[in-house]
N, C-alpha and C positions, 0 to 999 in steps of 0.2 A: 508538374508540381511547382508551386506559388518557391522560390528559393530564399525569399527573404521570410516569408512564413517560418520556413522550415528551421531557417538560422534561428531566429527567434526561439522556437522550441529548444534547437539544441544548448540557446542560454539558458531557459529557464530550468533546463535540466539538470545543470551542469551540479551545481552543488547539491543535489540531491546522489548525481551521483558521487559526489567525493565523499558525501559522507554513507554510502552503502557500501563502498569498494572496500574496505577492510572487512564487513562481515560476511562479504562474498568469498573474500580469500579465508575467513574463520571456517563457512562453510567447505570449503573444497579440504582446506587440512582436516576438519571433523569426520567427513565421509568416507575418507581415505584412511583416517582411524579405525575408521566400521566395518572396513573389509572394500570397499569402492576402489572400481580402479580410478585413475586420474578424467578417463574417457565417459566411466558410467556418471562421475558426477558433475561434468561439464556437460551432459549429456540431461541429467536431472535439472540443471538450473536453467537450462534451454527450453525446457518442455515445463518444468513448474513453475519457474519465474517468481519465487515466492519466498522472502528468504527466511519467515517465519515460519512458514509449511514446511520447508525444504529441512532443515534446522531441529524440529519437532519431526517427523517422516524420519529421517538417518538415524537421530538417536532410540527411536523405537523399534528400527532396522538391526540395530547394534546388540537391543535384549531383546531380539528376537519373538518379539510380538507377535499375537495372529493378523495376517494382511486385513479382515476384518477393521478391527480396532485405528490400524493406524490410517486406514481409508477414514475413518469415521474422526479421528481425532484431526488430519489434514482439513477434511471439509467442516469442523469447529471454528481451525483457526481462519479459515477462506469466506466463510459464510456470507459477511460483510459485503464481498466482490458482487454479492447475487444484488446487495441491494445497491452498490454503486452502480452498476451496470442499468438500473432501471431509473437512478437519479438523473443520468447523463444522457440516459436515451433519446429526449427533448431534444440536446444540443446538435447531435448528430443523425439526423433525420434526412438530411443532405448527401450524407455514406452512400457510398454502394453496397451491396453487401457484400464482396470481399473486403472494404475499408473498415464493416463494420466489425467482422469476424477478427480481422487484425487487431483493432482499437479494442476488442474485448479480451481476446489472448494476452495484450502485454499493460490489462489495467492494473497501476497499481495504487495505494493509499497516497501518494502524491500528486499521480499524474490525475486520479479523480478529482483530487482537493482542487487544482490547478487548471481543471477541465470545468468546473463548476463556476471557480471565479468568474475565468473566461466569461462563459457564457450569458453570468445572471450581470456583470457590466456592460453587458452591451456586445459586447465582441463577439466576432463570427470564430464558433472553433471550425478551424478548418483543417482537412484530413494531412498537409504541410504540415501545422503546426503538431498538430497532436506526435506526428509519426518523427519529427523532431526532439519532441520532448520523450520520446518512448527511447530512441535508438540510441543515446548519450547517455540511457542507464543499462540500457540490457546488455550490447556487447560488453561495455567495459565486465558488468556483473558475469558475463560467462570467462571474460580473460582472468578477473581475479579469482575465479572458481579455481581454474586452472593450476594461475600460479600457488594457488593456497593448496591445494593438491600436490603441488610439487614442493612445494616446501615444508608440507607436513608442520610436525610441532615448529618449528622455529619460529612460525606466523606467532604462536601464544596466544592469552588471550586479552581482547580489547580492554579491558577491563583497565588493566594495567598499568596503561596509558591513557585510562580515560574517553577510549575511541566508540565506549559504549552509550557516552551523553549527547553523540553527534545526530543519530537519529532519533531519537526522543525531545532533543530540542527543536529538532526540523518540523516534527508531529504538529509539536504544540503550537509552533507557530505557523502553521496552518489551519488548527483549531481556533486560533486566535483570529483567524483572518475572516473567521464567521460571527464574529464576538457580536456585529449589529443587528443581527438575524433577531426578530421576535422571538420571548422565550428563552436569547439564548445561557443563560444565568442557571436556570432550573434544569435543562434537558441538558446541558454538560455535568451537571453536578447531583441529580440522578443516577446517571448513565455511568458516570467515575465510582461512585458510590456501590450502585449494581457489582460493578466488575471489580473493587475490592473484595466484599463480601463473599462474591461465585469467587474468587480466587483463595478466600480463605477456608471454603467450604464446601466446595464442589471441584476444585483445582482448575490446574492450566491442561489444557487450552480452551475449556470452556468459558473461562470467565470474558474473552473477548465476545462471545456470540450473546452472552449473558446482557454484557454492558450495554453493548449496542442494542438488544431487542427492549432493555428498559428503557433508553432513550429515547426511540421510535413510537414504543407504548403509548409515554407520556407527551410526546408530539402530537400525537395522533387526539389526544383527550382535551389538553389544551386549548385555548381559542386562541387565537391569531389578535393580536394587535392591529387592527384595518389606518389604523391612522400610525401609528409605528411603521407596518411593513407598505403602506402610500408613501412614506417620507425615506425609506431607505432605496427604494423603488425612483422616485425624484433624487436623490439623492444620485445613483448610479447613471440616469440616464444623462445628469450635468458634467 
């Protein structure tokens, strides 16, 4: 494995993960709220990796829903992952398939966003980098589970202190970071629009899978800028 690749990733990880480590630890004191021992839910953030899923799952856990439902409400808020996994499939063609099987277990909405740049400037994503940029968010994410499980309520909530604008702003500037893409004005603002609406009228967690399949829709309908997307194309390979 390439070791400067690898460092690499684990920069670019880094402040992704500092600002997830708080609601990992939200997660592990919530669980433990629910009846979770400290083990089952360092154990759930291991295997779901998802701290939206994870989050939405425990607290349907807790009123005792039917396993039905909250299977059905996890794969809502996950849905997205089906179609990152086939946006990035391109890049990583070079995998083996156990690199591939890896790279798809610990995909998240950054390391996608972050896998995409890579790619469409030019750069080789290589299985170094990727597996750098995964491991800089996921253990710390199972340590903070941990300690948020051990510390129960004293964690509070993010809110509080404001630790809830840290991943929202990370979002959007990765939303941002598509801003030259053809189109890209109408299919964000679609798509935003979409998922207000299904949130006001169909609830959480559907309004994610809402937003995103209006977004896609209208991608899909659109025509492409040929002389737009030649000049961002030129633009990347300079």
């Amino acid at each position: 494995m390439d070791r400067s690749e690898f460092m690499e990733g684990l920069r670019g990880g880094f402040p992704v993960m500092v600002s997830a480590a708080p609601f990992g630890a939200l997660f592990g004191a919530v669980a433990v709220a629910n009846g979770q021992t400290i083990a089952e839910a360092t154990l759930m953030s291991a295997t779901v990796f998802a701290g939206a899923s994870q989050l939405v799952g425990i607290e349907l856990f807790g009123h005792k829903v039917q396993p039905w439902l909250i299977v059905l409400s996890v794969l809502a808020v996950n849905f997205r992952h089906i179609l990152y996994s086939a946006a990035i499939a391109r890049f990583i063609r070079h995998f083996s398939p156990l690199e591939k099987f890896l790279t798809f277990y610990v995909l998240t909405d950054p390391q996608f966003a972050q896998t995409v740049q890579r790619g469409e400037t030019g750069r080789k994503v290589t299985f170094a980098w990727y597996a750098g940029f995964a491991v800089i968010i996921y253990f710390p994410w199972l340590v903070m589970t941990a300690l948020g499980g051990v510390s129960g309520r004293l964690i509070g909530d993010p809110k509080i202190i404001g630790l809830d604008v840290l991943l929202p702003i990370y979002f959007m500037a990765l939303v941002m970071g598509f801003r030259r893409k053809p189109n890209f004005i109408p299919i964000v603002a679609v798509s935003a629009i979409a998922s207000v609406l299904a949130l006001q009228f169909v609830g959480s967690p559907w309004h994610v899978s809402i937003g995103a399949i209006a977004g896609i829709v209208l991608a899909a309908l659109l025509p492409v800028d040929k002389q737009a997307a030649a000049a961002q194309s030129a633009e990347q390979e300079a």
